[in-house]
N, C-alpha and C positions, 0 to 999 in steps of 0.2 A: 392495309386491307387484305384478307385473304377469301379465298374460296375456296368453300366448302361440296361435298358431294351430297346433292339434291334428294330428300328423303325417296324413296322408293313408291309411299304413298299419292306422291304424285306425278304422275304420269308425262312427261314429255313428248309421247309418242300424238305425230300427228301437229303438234303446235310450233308456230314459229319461235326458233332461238336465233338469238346472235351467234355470228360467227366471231371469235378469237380472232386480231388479227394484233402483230409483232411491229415496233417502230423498227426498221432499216436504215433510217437516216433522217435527219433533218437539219434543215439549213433555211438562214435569209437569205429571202429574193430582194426584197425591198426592203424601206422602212417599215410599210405596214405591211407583207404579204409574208408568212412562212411554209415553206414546204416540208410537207413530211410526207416519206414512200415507207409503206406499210409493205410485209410480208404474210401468209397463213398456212397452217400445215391445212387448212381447210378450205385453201385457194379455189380446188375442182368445183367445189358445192359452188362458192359463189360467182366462177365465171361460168358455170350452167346458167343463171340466170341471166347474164349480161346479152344485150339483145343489139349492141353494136352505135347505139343511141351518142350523140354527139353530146347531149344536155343529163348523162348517166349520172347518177344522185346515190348515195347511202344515205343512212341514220346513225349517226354516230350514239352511243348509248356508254354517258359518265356517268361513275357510277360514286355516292359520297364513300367517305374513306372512315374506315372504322367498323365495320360492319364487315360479316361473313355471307357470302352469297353463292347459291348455288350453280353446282359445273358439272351440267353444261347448263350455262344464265339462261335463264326462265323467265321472261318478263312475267308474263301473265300468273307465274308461283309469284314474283317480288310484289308485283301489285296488291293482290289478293292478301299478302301475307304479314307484309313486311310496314314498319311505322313510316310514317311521313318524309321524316327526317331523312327516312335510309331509300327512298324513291328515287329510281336512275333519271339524270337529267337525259332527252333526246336531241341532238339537233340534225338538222339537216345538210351536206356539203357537196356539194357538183366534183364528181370525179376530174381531176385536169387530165391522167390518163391511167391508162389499164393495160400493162404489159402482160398480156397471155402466154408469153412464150417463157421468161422469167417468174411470172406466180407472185407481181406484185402492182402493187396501186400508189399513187401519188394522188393527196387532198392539198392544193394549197390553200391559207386560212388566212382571213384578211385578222388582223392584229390590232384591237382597238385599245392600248394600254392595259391594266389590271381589269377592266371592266366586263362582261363574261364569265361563258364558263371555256367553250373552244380557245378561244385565241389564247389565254393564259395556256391552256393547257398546250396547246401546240407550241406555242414560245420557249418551254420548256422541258419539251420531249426529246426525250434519251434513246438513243439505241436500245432496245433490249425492251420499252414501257409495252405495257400491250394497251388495247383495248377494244372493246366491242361492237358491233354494225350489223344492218340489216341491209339488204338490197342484194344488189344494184334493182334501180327502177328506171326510167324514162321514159322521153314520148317523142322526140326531135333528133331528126336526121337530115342534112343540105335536100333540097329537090335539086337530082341533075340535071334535068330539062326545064327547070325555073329562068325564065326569062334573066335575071338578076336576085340578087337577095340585099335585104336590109338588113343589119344586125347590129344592135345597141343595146350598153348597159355600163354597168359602173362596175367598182373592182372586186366586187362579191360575185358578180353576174363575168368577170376577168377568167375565172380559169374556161368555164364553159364556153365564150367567146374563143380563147384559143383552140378548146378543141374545134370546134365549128370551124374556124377557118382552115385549122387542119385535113378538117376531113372533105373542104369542098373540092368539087370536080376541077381539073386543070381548065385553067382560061376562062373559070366562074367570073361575072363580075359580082364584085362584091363592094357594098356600100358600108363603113363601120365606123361607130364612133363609141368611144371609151372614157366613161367620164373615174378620172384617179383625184389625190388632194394636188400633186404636181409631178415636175418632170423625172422625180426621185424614183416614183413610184409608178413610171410607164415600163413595160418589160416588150422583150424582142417577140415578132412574131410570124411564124411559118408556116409560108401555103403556097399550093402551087397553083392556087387563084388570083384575077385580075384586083387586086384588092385597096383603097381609097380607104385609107383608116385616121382616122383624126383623134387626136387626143382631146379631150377635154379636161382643164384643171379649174377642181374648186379653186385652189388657192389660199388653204384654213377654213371655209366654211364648212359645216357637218355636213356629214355625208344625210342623201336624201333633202336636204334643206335649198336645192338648186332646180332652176328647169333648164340646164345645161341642156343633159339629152335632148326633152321635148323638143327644145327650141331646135336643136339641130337638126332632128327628124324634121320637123315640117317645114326648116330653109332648104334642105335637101333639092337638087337638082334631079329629077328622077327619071332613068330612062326610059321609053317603051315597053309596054309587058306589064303585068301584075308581078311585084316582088315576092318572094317567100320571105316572110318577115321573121326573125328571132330576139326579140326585146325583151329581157329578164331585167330587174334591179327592186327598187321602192315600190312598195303597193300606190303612191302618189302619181308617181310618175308614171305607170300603164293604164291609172284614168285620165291622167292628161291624153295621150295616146290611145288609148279604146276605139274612141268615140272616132276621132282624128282618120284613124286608118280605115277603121270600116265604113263611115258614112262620107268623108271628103275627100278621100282618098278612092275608097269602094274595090279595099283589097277582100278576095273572097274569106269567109270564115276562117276556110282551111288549110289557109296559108299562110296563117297567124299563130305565130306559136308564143303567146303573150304572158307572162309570169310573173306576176308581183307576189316576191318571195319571204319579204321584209317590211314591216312598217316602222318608220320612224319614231322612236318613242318606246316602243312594244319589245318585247320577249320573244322569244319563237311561240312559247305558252299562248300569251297574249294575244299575236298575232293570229294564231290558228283560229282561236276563240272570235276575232274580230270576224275573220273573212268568214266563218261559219255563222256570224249573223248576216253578215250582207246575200242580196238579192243574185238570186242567177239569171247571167249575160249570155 
């Protein structure tokens, strides 16, 4: 695959591009988790946009191989222009962190065999591979005067859970529970919060196909206070949970930071498509 310099005729100016960014390393964490820290000479642009967000997210943009595409990448020239076949895949991945001081980023990817387009690709990223991303975006940060916080998800919803408990205030308490396939695939984690973290293991069942979390959330022993809640994973399991938190629970709206980021079954395509039919809550 190479790139090409974008005709003259259409104009760049004013439109969002990806930024360039360089593999620096990658390595396994786990069976299913791989890390990779990215580098960019176009690092300044995209931490102008970072807003310090605990739940920080890019768009990662594959792009198929065989095909010559414009530099600096154009979506909206590739869209408009380009055949089907040669259409960049997007997905979506929660920063695990954002070194500002170094000009680099770490995305860990959860690794689901050949199946994908990320995970193959991260399984097998080289020093030196580059590839393209939009963002950072977000919207969730610890409340430091939150009575206690709840926070649950599975190992896609893993990297952004660590940064969260990174970033909570010292002597937070914190409630967490972490649904992985087993004990293989639970990783260390660092805070200088009061923090009750439980693991939860499928044990071979597909991810999404359990009410691990739910169940956990609502055995929960809970202290005093309205929690600030952070629960990211399955589009299943935050309608288990929705309904749970805000009406039997009667945690305020906006102290729920609720994400069903993935559905079972679906594509990220798919997915988008599904929740863009569903009603707003």
């Amino acid at each position: 695959m190479s790139i090409t310099a974008q005709p003259e005729s259409s104009a760049t100016k004013g439109r969002r591009l990806p930024l360039r960014f360089e593999v620096v390393s990658s390595e396994r964490l786990t069976p299913h988790m791989q890390r990779v820290v990215f580098s960019s000479h176009q690092f300044v642009e995209f931490a102008r946009k970072f807003g310090g967000f605990a739940d920080s997210y890019v768009k990662l943009v594959f792009l198929p191989e065989g095909f010559d595409y414009p530099d600096p990448l154009d979506l909206d020239f590739v869209k408009d222009t380009y055949p089907p076949e040669a259409q960049p895949t997007v997905r979506t991945y929660t920063l695990r962190a954002i070194d500002l001081e170094h000009g680099r980023i770490t995305i860990d990817f959860v690794l689901h065999g050949d199946s994908g387009v990320a995970g193959p690709w991260a399984a097998s990223a080289q020093p030196g591979d580059t590839l393209h991303l939009t963002g950072p975006g977000g919207a969730y940060a610890p409340d430091p005067v939150a009575p206690w916080h709840l926070v649950a998800g599975d190992e896609a919803a893993l990297p952004a859970i660590q940064a969260t408990l990174e970033a909570m205030p010292a002597g937070a308490r914190v409630h967490a529970y972490v649904e992985v396939d087993g004990p293989d695939d639970e990783q260390p984690v660092v805070s200088e919060a009061r923090v009750a973290l439980t693991w939860l293991h499928r044990r071979g069942a597909a991810p999404g196909s359990t009410t691990l979390i739910a169940d956990a959330v609502r055995a929960d022993e809970w202290p005093p206070g309205d929690p600030q809640v952070f629960i990211h994973g399955e589009a299943g399991l935050l309608k288990q949970l929705r309904s749970y938190l805000l009406n039997e629970r009667g945690v305020p709206r906006e102290r729920l930071s609720l994400s069903g980021y993935w559905r079972k079954g679906a594509t990220e395509e798919g997915f988008r498509a599904w929740k863009a039919s569903q009603p707003k809550v």
